[in-house]
C-alpha atoms as a printed R data frame, in Angstrom:
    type eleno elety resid chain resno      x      y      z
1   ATOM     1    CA   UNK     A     1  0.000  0.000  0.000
2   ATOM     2    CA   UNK     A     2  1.345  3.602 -0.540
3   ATOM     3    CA   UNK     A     3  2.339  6.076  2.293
4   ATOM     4    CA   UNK     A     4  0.762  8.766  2.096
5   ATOM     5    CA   UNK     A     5  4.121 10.903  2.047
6   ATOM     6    CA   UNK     A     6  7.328  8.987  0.748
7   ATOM     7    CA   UNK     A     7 10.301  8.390  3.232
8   ATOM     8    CA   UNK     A     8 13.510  9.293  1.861
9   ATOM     9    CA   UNK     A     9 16.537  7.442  3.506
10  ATOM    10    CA   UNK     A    10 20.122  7.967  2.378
11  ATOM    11    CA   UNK     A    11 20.346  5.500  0.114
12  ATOM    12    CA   UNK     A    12 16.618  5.480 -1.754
13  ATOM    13    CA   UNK     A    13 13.421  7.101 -1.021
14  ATOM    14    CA   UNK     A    14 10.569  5.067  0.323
15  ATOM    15    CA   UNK     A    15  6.688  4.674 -1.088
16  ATOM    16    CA   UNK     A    16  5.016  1.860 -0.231
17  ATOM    17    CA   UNK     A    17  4.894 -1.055  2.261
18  ATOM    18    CA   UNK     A    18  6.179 -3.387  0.007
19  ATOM    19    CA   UNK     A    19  8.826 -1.325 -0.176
20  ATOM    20    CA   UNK     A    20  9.491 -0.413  2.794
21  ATOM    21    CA   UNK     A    21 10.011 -4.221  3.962
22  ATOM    22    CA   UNK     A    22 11.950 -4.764  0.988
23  ATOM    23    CA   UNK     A    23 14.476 -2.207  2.498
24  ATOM    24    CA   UNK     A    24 14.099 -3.957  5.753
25  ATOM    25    CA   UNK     A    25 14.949 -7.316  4.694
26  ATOM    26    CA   UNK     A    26 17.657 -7.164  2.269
27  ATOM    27    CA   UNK     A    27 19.246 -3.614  2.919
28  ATOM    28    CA   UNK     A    28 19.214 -3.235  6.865
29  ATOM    29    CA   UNK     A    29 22.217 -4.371  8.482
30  ATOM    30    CA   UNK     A    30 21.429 -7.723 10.624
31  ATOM    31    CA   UNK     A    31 22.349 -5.529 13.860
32  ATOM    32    CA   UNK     A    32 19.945 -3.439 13.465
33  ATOM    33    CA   UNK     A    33 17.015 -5.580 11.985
34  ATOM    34    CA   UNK     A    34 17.691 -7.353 14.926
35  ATOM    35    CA   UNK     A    35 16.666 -3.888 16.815
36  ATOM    36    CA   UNK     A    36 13.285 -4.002 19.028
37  ATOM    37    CA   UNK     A    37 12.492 -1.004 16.742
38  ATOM    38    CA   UNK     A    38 13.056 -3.148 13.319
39  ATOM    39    CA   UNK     A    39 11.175 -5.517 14.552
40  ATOM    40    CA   UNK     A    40  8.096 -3.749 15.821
41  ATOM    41    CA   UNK     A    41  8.340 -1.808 12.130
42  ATOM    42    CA   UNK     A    42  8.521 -4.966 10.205
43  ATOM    43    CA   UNK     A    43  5.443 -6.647 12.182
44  ATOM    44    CA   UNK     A    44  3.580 -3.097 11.829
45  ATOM    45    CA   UNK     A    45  3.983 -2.806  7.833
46  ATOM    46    CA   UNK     A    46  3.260 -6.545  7.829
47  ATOM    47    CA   UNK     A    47 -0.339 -5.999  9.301
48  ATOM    48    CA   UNK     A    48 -0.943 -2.771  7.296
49  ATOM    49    CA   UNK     A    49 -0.146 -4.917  3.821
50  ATOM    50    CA   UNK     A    50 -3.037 -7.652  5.154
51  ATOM    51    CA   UNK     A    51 -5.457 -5.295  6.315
52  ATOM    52    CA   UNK     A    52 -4.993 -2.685  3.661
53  ATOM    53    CA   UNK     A    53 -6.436 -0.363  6.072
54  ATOM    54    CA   UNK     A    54 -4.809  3.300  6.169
55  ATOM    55    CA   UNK     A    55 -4.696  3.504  9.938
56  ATOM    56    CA   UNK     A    56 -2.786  0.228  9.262
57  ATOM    57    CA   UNK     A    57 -0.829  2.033  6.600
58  ATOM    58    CA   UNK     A    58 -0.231  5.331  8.875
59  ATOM    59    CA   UNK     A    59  0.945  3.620 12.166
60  ATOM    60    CA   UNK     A    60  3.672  1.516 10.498
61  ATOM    61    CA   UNK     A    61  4.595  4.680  8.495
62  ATOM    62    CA   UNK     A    62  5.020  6.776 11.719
63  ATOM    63    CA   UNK     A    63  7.575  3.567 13.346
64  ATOM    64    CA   UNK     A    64  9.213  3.043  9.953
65  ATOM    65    CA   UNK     A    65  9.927  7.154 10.575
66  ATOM    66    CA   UNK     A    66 11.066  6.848 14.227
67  ATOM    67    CA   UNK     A    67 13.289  3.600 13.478
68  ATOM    68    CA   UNK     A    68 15.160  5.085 10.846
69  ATOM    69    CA   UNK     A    69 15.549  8.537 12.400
70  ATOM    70    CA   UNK     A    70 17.160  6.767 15.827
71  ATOM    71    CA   UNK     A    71 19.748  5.280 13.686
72  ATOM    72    CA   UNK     A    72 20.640  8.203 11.291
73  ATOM    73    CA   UNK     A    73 19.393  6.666  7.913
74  ATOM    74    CA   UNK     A    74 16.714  9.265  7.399
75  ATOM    75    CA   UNK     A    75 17.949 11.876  4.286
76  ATOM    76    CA   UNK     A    76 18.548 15.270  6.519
77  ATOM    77    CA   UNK     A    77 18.374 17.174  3.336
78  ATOM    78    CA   UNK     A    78 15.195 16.445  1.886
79  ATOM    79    CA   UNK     A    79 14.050 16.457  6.570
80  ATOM    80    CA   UNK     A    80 15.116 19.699  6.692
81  ATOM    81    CA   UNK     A    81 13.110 21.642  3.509
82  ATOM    82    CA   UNK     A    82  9.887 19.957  4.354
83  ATOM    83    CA   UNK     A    83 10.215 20.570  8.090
84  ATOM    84    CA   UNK     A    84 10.968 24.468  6.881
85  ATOM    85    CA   UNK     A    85  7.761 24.721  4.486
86  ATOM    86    CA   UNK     A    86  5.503 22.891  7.212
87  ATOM    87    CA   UNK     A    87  6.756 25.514  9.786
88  ATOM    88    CA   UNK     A    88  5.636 28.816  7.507
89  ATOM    89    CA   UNK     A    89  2.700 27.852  6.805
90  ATOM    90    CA   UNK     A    90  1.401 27.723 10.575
91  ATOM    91    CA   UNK     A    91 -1.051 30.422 11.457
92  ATOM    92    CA   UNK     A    92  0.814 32.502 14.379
93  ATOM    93    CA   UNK     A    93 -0.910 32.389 17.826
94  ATOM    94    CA   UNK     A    94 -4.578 33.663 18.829
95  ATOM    95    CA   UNK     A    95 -4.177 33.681 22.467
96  ATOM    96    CA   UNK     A    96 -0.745 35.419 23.384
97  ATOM    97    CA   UNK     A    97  1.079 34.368 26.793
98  ATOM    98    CA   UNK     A    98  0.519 36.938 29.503
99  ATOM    99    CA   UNK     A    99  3.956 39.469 29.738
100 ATOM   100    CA   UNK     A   100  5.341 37.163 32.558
101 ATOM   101    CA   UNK     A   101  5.559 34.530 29.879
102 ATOM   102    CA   UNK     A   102  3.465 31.849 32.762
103 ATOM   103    CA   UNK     A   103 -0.058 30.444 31.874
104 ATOM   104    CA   UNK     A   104  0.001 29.668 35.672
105 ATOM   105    CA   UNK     A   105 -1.065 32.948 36.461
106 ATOM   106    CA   UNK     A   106 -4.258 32.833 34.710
107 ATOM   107    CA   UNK     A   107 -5.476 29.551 36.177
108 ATOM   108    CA   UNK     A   108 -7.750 29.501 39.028
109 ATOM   109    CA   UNK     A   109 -7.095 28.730 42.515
């Protein structure tokens, strides 16, 4: 099934699921496969290929993400300018912190 935003690693960039455990099986070093994280990935992305559900799909996504960031095989280039065009685009804030810079203040006792 297809992510619905590719993962680009140093060495190829990521689509689907089949992918995705493709690049787990054969491309992961045995060390880390052998990782809690790899594991928990691999089992994820296997359920999301039987179910074909997009929750499926979107949790396995989000630890295929966290695995390969903890070990440094996410791209930082292609991170980086999508991090910087998802951080413009948020609306600034409606409710302001007081001048003290505390919420505290304004709560209730």
């Amino acid at each position: 099934m297809l992510f619905r935003k590719p993962l680009a690693t140093k060495r190829r960039t990521i689509t689907t699921t089949r992918e995705a455990l493709r690049f787990i099986d054969q491309e992961l070093p045995a060390e880390l496969k052998a990782l809690s994280r790899w594991t928990f990935a691999e089992a994820l992305l296997l359920e999301a290929e039987r179910s074909e559900k997009q929750r499926d799909v979107d949790c396995a996504y989000r630890q295929l993400r966290q695995a390969l960031k903890n070990d440094g095989l996410i791209d930082a280039r292609r991170v980086k300018s999508a991090g910087a065009s998802a951080r413009t685009s948020r609306a600034p804030r409606s409710h302001p912190l007081p001048p003290n810079g505390s919420p505290d203040r304004l709560r209730r006792r």
